[in-house]
N, C-alpha and C positions, 0 to 999 in steps of 0.2 A: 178549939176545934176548927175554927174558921183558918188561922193560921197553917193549921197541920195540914188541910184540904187547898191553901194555896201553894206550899211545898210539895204537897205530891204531883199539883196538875203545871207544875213549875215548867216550862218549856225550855229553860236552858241545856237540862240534859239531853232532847230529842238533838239539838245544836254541836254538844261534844259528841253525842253519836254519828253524826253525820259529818264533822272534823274527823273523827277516827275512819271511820269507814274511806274516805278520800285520800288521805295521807297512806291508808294501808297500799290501798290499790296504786298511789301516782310512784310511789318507794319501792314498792315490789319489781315495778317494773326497771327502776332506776337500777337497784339493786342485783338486779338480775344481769348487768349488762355482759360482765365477763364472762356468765354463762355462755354466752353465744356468740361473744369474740372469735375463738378457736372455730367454732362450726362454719362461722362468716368465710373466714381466711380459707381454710378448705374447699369450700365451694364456691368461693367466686375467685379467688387469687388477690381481693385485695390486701393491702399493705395491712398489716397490725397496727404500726406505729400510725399511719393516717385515722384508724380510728379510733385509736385514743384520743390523737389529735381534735377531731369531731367531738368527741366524748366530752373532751375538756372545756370545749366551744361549749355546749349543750350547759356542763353545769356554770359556766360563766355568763352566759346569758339569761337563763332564769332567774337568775338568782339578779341580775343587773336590772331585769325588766320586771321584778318584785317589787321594786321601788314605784312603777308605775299601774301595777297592779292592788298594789297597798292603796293607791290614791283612789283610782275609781273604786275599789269598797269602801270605801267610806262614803263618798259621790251618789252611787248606784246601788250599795247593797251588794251584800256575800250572793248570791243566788246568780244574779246576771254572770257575773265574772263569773264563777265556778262552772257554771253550767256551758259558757264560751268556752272555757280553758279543757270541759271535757271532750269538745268536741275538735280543739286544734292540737289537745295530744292522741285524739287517737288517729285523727286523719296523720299527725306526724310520724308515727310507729309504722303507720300502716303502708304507708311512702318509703321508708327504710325497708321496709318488710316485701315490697313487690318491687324494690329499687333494683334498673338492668346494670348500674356502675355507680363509681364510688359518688359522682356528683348527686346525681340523686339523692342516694343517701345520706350524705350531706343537705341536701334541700329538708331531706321529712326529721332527720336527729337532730340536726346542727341550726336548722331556721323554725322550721314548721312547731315540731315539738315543746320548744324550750318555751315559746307563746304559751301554751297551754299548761306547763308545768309550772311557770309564774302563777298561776291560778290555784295553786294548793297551798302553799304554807303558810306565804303572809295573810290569808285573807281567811283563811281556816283558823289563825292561832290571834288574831288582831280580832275577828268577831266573837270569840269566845272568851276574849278579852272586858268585850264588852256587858256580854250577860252575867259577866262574876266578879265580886270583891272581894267577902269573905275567904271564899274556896277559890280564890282564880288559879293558886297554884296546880291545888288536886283536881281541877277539872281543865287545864293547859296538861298537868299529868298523862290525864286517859285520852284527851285528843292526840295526844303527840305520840303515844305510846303505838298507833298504828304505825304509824313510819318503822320504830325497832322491832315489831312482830313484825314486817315484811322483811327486814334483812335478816331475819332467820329462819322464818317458813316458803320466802318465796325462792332464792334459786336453787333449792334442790324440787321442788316443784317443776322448776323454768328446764334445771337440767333431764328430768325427767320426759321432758314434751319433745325437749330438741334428740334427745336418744330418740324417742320415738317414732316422732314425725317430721324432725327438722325444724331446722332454726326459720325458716319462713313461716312456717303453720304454726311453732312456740309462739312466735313474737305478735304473728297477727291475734292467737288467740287472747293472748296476755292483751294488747292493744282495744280488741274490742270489749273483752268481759270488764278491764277496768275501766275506760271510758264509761258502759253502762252503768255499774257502780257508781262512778263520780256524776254522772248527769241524773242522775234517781236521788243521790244525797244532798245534790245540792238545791230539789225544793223542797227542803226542811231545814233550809238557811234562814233568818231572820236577821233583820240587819242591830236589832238591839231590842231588850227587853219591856223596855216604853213603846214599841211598836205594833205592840199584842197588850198594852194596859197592865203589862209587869213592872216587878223592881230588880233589877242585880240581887243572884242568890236564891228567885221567890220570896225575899222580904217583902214585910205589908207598909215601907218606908223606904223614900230612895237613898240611897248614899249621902253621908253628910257630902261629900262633894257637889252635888246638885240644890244643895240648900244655899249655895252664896259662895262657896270656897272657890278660888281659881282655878281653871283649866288652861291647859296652855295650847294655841294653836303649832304648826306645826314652823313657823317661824321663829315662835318664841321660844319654842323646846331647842331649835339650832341653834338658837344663841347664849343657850344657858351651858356652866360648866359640866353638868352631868351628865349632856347630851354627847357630848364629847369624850368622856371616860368609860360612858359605853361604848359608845365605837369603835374605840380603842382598844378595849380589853376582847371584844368580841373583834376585830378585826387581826390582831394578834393571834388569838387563839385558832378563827377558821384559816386562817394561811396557811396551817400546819395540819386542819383536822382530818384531812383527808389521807395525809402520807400514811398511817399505819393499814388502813382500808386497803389501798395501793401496795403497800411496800411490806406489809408485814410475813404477808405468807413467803412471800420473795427472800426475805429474811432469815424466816423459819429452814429454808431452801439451805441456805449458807453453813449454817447451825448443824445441818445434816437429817433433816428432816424429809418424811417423802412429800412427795407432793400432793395428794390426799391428805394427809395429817395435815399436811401446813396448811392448807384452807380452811380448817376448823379453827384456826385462830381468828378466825374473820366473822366467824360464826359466834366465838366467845366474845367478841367487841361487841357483837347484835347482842344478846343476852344481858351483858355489862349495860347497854345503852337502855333498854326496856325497864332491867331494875334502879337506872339511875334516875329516872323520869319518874317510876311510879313511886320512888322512895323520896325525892325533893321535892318534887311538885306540895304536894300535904305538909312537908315539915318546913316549907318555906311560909306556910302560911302563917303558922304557928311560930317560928321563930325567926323569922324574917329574912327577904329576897336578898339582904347586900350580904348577909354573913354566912349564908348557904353560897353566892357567888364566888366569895372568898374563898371558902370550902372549897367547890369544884375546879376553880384555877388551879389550886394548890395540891389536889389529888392529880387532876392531870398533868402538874410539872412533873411529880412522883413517879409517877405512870411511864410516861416518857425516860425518865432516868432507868427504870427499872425494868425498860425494855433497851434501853443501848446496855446494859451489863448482863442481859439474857445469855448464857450458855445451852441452853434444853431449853424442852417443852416445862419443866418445872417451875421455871420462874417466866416463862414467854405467856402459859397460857394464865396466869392472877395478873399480870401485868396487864395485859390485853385488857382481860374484866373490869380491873381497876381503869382502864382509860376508858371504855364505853360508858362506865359507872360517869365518868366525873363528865364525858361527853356530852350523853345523854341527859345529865341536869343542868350542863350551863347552856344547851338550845331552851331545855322547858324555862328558863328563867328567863331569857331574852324577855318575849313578851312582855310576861309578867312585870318585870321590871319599868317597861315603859308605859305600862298601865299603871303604874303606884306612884311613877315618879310624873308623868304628865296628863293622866285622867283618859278617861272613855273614848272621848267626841272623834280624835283623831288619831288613836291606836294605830288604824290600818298605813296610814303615809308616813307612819313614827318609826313602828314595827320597820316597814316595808324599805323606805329609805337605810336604815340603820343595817338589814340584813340583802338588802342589795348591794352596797358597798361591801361589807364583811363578807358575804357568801362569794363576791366573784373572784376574791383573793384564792378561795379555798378550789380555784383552777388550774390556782397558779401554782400551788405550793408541790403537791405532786411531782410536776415536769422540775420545779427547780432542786428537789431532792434528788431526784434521777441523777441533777448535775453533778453534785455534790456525792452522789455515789460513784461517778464516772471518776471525778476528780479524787477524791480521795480512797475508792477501791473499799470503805467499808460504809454499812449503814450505820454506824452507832453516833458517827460527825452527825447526821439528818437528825436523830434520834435526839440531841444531846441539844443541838441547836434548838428543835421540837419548843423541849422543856424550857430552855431560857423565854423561848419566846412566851411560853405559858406560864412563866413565872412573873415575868413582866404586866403579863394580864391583872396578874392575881396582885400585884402589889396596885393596878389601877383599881381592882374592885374595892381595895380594901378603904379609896379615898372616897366614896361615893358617901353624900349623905345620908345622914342614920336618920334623918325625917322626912316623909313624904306624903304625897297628900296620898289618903284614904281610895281611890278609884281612878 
């Protein structure tokens, strides 16, 4: 009885509620962005191509400065950081949003904002790292799962406001409600479950890890071989995971598809990414992070192949699903992974380093497809390229140790 009444008043869930709630709001907005591309260009005359440009700044720098937001969570506590980050992405939207020329906006998307958007993922998915062992997949599952319900319920929302009201009053409102969101979620951060007299899980016992087993600081994990083959694999894979986000409906476009249709493939990636998180997250627990990683590399080499042989919507839109599917579980694995292979203490600078590296790749990968469709006048070279390089991944997941410590 004592037991059953420490798992129900268990505090780690309030933790993945408030990782979901943040990642929905900081995604929504991210995800929205080409919503309001066309409306921008219309009404103020800026270039397209300079704000992709911006755009591309924006996800390369969050994701760069991840790595130093991974460190102060760990230092400071999820709370400070998240609750800073809500308030430097919303002043950043809101600077785009009231911007009289392109510099501006570049100041609030390209500088301001990216600050603030480092404050969502690493420090959301590296602290709920820490409150779980047993279940750290299924509960990195439903934290993460806010990000893919926001790329599929947020820009028809987004495009809904800017019909309405315009892309300044969309963006501001988008800017302020998710900020509030993110500054409310994040004091029901905890920075670990020993910080409230818990254990990982709501067990009445800490993790054999804390009984004498090693933990590796964040020097020691850089210098071990695994640390490495994660990088690697996950550096590989984000270079390319943006191109079909980017390039697919463009694609569809070619194929002879209208342009309405062809954005619901972008929609069916979001859907593939939601059930790939809440389907691996739990069976990774169960049957473990390196041969579910393997899994995911090796779906989305598939994926990719089986969108460069796309004729129709018939094979474009399962292909799509299949790579959101294999997308979607090898982000929820990250973490995870470097919670089982290096322990608790220093998740967030593990995490954060490993996906500020990888993530700012996935800036680059987009503009260099572009190239490569200029150059060779089709997307299936990008596509085809895509999957080797996911294939590559998937042969490094599959060298990863099959032992690891326990948290």
């Amino acid at each position: 009885l004592a037991l059953r009444s420490m798992r129900a008043s268990f505090y780690g869930w309030r933790v993945v509620s408030a990782a979901f709630a943040v990642l929905f709001v900081v995604y929504a907005i991210q995800f929205s962005f080409g919503t309001f591309v066309d409306d921008v260009v219309a009404d103020t005359g800026w270039s397209e191509t300079r704000l992709q440009l911006i755009f591309a700044i924006y996800i390369f720098s969050y994701s760069a400065v991840s790595a130093v937001t991974g460190i102060f969570t760990d230092r400071f506590g999820p709370r400070r950081v998240v609750a800073t980050g809500a308030v430097l992405l919303t002043s950043g939207y809101l600077i785009w949003a009231a911007a009289p020329n392109l510099w501006i906006a570049f100041v609030g998307l390209g500088v301001v904002a990216p600050l603030g958007m480092s404050a969502s993922w690493v420090p959301c998915s590296a602290t709920v790292v820490r409150w779980f062992v047993e279940r750290r997949g299924l509960a990195l599952a439903v934290a993460t799962a806010g990000g893919s319900l926001a790329n599929i319920v947020a820009p028809p929302i987004a495009a809904s406001l800017v019909e309405a009201y315009g892309w300044r009053i969309a963006l501001t409102w988008f800017a302020v409600t998710g900020g509030a969101v993110m500054l409310i979620s994040s004091s029901w951060f905890r920075r670990d479950p020993e910080s409230l007299g818990q254990f990982p899980d709501g067990n009445s016992e800490p993790p054999i890890v804390l009984q004498g087993q090693h933990r590796l600081t964040v020097s020691e994990a850089f210098r071990t071989r695994t640390y490495w083959l994660i990088l690697g694999m996950y550096a590989l894979s984000f270079l390319v995971v943006f191109v079909p986000f980017v390039h697919a409906s463009q694609f569809a476009g070619d194929l002879g598809v209208s342009p309405v249709t062809a954005a619901t493939v972008i929609s069916s990636i979001g859907i593939g990414g939601l059930a790939g998180r809440l389907l691996v997250g739990p069976l990774s627990d169960r049957f473990g992070r390196r041969r579910l990683a393997v899994t995911a590399f090796g779906l989305e080499t598939v994926a990719f192949c089986a969108i460069a042989s796309s004729q129709g919507l018939a094979m474009l839109y399962p292909s799509a699903i299949a790579f959101g599917l294999a997308y979607g579980a090898g982000v929820t694995l990250l973490p995870a992974l470097v919670g089982d292979y290096f322990g608790r203490e220093h998740s967030g600078a593990i995490v954060g380093r490993i996906f500020g590296t990888a993530g700012a790749l996935a800036a680059v990968g987009p503009y260099v497809a572009q190239l490569l469709v200029d150059a060779s006048g089709s997307y299936r070279v990008t596509f085809l390229l895509s999957a080797g390089l996911n294939g590559a991944a998937m042969v490094m997941a599959s060298r990863l140790p099959r032992d690891h410590n326990p948290a």
